[in-house]
N, C-alpha and C positions, 0 to 999 in steps of 0.2 A: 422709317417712321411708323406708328401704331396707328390703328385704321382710326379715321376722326369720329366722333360720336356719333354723325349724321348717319356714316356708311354701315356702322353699328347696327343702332337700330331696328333698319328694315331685316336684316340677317337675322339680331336675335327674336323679334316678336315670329316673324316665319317661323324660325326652327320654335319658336311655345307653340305656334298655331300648330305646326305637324307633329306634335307631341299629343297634344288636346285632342285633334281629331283621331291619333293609333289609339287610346285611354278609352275616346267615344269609343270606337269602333269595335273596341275588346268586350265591351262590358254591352251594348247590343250585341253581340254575338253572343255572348255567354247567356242573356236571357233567352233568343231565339233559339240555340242548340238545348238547356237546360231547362226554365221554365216549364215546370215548379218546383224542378228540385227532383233527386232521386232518394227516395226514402228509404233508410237500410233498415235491418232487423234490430242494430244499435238504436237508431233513432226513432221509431214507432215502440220500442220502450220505453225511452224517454216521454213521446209523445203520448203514450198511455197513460203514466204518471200522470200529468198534467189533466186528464180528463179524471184520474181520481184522486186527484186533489191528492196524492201524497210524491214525498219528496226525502228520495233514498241517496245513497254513496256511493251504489253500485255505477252509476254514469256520473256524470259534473251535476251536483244538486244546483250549482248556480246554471247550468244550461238549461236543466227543466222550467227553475223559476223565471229565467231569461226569456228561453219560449214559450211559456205561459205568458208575458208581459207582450210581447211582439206579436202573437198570434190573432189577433183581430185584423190586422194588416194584410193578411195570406190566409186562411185559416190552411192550417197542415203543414205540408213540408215548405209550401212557398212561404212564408215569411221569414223561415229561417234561411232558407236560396238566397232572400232577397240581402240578408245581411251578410249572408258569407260572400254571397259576390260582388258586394257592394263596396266590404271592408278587403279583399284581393285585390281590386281595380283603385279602390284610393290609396293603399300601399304601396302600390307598383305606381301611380299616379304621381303620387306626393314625389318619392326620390325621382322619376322622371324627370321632372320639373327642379326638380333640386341638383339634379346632372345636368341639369343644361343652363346654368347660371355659368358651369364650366368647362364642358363638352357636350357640342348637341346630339354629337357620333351614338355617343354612349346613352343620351338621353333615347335616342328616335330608337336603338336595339334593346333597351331595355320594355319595352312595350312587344315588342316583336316577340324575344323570349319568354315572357309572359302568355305566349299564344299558342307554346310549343309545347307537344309533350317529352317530360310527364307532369307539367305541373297545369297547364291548363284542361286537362280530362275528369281531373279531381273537384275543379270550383264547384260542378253542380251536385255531388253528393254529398249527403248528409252526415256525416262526422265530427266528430269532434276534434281531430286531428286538424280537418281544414278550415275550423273558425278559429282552431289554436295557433296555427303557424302563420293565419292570415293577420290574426291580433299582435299577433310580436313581428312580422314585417311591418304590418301598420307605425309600433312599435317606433321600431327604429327610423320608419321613411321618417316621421314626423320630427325625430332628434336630429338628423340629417336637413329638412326643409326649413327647422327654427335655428339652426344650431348660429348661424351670423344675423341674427335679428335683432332687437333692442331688447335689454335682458330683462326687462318683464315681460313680453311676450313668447321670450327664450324660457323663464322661467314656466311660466303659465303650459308650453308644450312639455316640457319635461314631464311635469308632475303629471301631463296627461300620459305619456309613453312609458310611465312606470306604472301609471294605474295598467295600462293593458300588458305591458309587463304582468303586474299580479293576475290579471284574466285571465291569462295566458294558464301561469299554477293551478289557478281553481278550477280551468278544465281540464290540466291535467297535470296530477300534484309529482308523477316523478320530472318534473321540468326543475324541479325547484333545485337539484345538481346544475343544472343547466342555466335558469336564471341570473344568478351573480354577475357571468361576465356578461348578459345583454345589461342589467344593471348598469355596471361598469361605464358602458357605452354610453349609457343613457345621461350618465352623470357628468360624464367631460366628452361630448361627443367630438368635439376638434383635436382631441390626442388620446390613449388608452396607457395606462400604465400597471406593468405587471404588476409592481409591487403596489402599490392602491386596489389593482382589482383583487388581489392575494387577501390584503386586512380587510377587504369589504366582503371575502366569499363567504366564511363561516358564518358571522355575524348575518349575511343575509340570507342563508341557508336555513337557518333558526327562523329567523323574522316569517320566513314563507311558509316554514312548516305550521307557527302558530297562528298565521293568516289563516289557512286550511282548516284548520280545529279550531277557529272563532266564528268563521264564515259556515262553514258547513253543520256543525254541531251547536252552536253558537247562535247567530243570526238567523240560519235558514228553518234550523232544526231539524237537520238530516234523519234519518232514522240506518243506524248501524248495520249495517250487510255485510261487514269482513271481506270487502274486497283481495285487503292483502292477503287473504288467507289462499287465497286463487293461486297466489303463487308459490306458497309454500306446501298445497295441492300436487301441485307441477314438480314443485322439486321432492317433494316425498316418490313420486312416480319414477322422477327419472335418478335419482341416488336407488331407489330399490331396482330398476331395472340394472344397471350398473355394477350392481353389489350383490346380485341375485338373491337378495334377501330383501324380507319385506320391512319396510320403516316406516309404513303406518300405528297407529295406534290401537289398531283394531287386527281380529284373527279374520284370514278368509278360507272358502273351502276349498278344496284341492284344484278343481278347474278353474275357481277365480284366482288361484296364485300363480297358476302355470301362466295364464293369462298377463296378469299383473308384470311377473318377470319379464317376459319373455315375449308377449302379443299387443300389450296395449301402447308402449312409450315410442312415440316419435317426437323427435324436437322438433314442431311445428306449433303446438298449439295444447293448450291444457283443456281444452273442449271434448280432447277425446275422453276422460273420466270422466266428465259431469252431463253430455246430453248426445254424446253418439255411441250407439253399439256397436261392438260389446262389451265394452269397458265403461259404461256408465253405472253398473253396479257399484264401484269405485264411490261416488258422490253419494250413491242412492243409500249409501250405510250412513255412509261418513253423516249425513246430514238431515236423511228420514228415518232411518234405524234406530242411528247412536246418537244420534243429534248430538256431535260434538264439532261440526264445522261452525265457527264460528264462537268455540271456546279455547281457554288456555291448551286443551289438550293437541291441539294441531300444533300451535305457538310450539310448544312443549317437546314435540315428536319432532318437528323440524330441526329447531335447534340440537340437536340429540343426535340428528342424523347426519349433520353439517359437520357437525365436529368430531363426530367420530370415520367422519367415511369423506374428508376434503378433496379427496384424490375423484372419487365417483362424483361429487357434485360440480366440482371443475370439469372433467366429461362432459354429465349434461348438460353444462351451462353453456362450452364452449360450443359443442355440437348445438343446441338453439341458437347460439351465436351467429357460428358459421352458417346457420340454413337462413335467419333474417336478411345478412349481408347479399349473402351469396345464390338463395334458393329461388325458385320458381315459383312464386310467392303469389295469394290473393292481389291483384290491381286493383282495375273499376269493378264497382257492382253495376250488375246491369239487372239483375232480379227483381220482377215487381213482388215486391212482397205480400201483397194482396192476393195474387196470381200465381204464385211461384215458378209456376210450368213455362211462364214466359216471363219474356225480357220488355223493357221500358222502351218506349219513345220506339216502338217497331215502324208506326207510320212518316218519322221524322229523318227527313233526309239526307239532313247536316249533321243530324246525331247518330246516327248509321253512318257517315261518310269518318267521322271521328274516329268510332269504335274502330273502323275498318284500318285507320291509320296509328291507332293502340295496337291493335291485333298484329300487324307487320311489325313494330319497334317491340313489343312486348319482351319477348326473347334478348333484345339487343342491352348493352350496361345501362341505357338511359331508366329503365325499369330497375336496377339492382341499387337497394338501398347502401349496399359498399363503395359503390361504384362514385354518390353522393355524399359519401363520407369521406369518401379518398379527392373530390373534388373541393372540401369543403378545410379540410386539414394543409391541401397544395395553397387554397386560397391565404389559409392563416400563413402559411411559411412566406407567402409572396410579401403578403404585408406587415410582419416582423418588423421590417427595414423603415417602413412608414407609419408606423404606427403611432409616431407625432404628428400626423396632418390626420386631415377629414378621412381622406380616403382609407388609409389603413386601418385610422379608428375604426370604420365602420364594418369593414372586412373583416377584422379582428371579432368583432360585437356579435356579429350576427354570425359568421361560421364558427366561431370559437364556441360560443352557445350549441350552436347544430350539433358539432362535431360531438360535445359531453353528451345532449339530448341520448343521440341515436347511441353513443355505449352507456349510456343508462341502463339499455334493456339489456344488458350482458347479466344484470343482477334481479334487473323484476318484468321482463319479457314473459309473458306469458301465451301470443300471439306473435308468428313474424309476417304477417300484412306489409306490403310497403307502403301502405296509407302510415305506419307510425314512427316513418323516416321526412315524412313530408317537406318538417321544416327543414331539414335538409337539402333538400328541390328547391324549394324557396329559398334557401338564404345561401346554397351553390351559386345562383343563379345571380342575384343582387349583387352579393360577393366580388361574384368572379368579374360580373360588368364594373365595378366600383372600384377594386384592386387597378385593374386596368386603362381607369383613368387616367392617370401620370401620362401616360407616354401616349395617349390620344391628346390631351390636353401641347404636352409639347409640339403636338404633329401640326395640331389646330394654330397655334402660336407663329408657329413657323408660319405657315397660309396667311394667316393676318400678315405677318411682317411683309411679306414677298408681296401682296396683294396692296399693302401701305405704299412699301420701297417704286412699285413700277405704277402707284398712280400719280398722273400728270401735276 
């Protein structure tokens, strides 16, 4: 016989109480290890904007105006800490509690993993990556904690889990491949269906991209920087490196071609043409010379190079590929950027005891953003099968999303950081506890029954 209500009860409030308190206990620690936050050279740009009043495309023009609204709370990096670590711990919080309506197993390790690196070494820096991936876990926790509630309060969460859905684009608009199926999710979160999420992808692929260009140029009144041109920068560099010939728009002199061929192109990063020697000459034409970055004539030369030379830009593209996945990649920043010659939080003991346990994993696949792809792809295969109940839906949502996210940058990577696998780490992580429900749930089931059957 099934355990009586009474016996119920005290089992389920304990197992919320021991949820609430690992939630407390995460999100104190993450103020005592991080507070105020680690400021990168990304985000004291953004924060410069904001003390001049202007408001560019080059980072999330909604992140500046964002942290210009929040910045009385903190003035600096801490306000914006306070939100990324705020909306990490209520994401991982919300489905916590939302697994333990149906497994407490899964609710009490989902707070734990949360604790582990690599995803908890990231909360306290400042990126845009990690208010991104924080806002679409958020996302989805909340489509998962309304998803059986009474359907205007069901509805009322939705419409919130799609606004941070669009957040999510607006700070970073190549998500928009990637949004559709968290969409999908958001819209029937008790089942996913291919063919529904299929007629929903195009049409909302559109919708995001003209969100982007209403919000940004529109609403905020961004001012035009050519971001994308950063990356047709990148591939002009590495088709010319490739092709030993040059596919800029411009002539260079004899040692900046040998250079250009042959010295400057690594698939890591398009920062070595525009501000490291010796290949920063590269941008210094292109942009103070000729001042043609950020006209048709890059647009122009790209496309021209792509299609005359497919074979060289599949090279460059897969080799950045493969070093994002698979390379030795930037982790945490520890650089005060104020200081640069040292590192943050020197006199903090729990944040030195952290580093110390980055430092040993570092090297290991917990670091390799393949490694979170390839976790997050097994996830989707597990839940195929289920992808008519809660649990599959949501495995499906949030890995299916990751998985497009992180080959995104196969086409506009410009950087391979594993900060820009993130949401991958998070939503491996959720995933894979959520996939795995089923057969915790049956185990739990069983215990109740055996525990019903032999009381008196």
């Amino acid at each position: 016989m099934p355990l009586s209500t009474d016996r119920k009860q005290p089992i389920r409030w304990r197992g919320y109480a021991a949820v609430a308190a690992l939630i407390a206990a995460g999100y104190v620690l993450t103020l005592v290890i991080f507070y105020p936050g680690i400021m990168t050279y990304d985000a004291k740009f953004v924060y410069q904007y904001i003390a001049k009043g202007i408001v560019g495309d080059w980072q999330s023009p909604l992140m500046t105006v964002l942290w210009r609204a929040i910045d009385p709370i903190a003035p600096g990096a801490g306000s914006m800490f306070l939100l990324m670590a705020t909306s990490y711990w209520l994401g991982f919080g919300l489905l916590a509690f939302a697994l333990a309506r149906r497994a407490f197993a899964a609710a009490l390790l989902l707070p734990v993993f949360a604790l582990t690196p690599p995803a908890f070494v990231f909360v306290g820096i400042i990126w845009r990556d990690m208010l991104f991936a924080n806002s679409w876990l958020l996302a989805a926790a909340i489509a998962v904690a309304f998803a059986e509630r009474d359907p205007r309060f069901r509805m009322s969460a939705q419409v919130l889990a799609l606004a941070l859905c669009a957040f999510g684009v607006l700070l970073r608009p190549n998500a928009l491949i990637a949004a559709p199926v968290l969409c999908a999710y958001l819209a029937w979160p008790s089942r996913i269906s291919a063919k529904r999420t299929a007629i929903l992808f195009a049409p909302a692929m559109v919708g995001f991209f003209a969100l982007v260009q209403v919000v940004y140029y529109g609403v905020l009144g961004a001012t035009r920087q050519h971001p994308l041109q950063t990356i047709m920068v990148f591939d002009l560099g590495g088709i010319s490196h490739f092709t030993k010939q040059n596919q800029f728009p411009v002539s260079w002199s004899e040692p900046e071609t040998a250079l250009l061929l042959n010295g400057c192109y690594q698939p890591t990063q398009w920062d070595i043409y525009w501000r490291l020697a010796p290949c920063d000459f590269v941008m210094r034409k292109l942009e103070r010379e000729e001042k043609l970055f950020g006209t048709s004539g890059i647009a122009e030369a790209w496309l021209r190079a792509v299609l005359r030379h497919p074979l060289a830009y599949s090279q460059h593209r897969g080799a950045f590929m493969w070093n994002f996945l698979t390379g030795d990649n930037l982790t945490m920043w520890l650089a005060d950027v104020e200081h640069p010659t040292e590192n943050v939080f020197q006199d903090r003991r729990a944040f030195v005891a952290l580093v110390s346990v980055h430092d040993m994993l570092k090297p290991t696949p917990l670091f390799s953003v393949g490694a979170w792809l390839l976790v997050c792809v097994v996830a989707c295969g597990l839940a195929r099968r289920r992808r008519e109940t809660p649990e599959g839906a949501f495995a499906l949502g949030v890995c299916g999303s990751a998985a497009l996210y992180v080959l995104s940058f196969a086409f506009v990577g410009v950087a391979s950081d594993f900060r820009y696998g993130y949401w991958a780490v998070l939503a491996g992580i959720a995933g894979s506890v959520v996939v795995a429900l089923a057969p915790v749930k049956l185990r739990e089931r069983a215990l109740h029954d055996a525990i019903g059957h032999g009381s008196p």
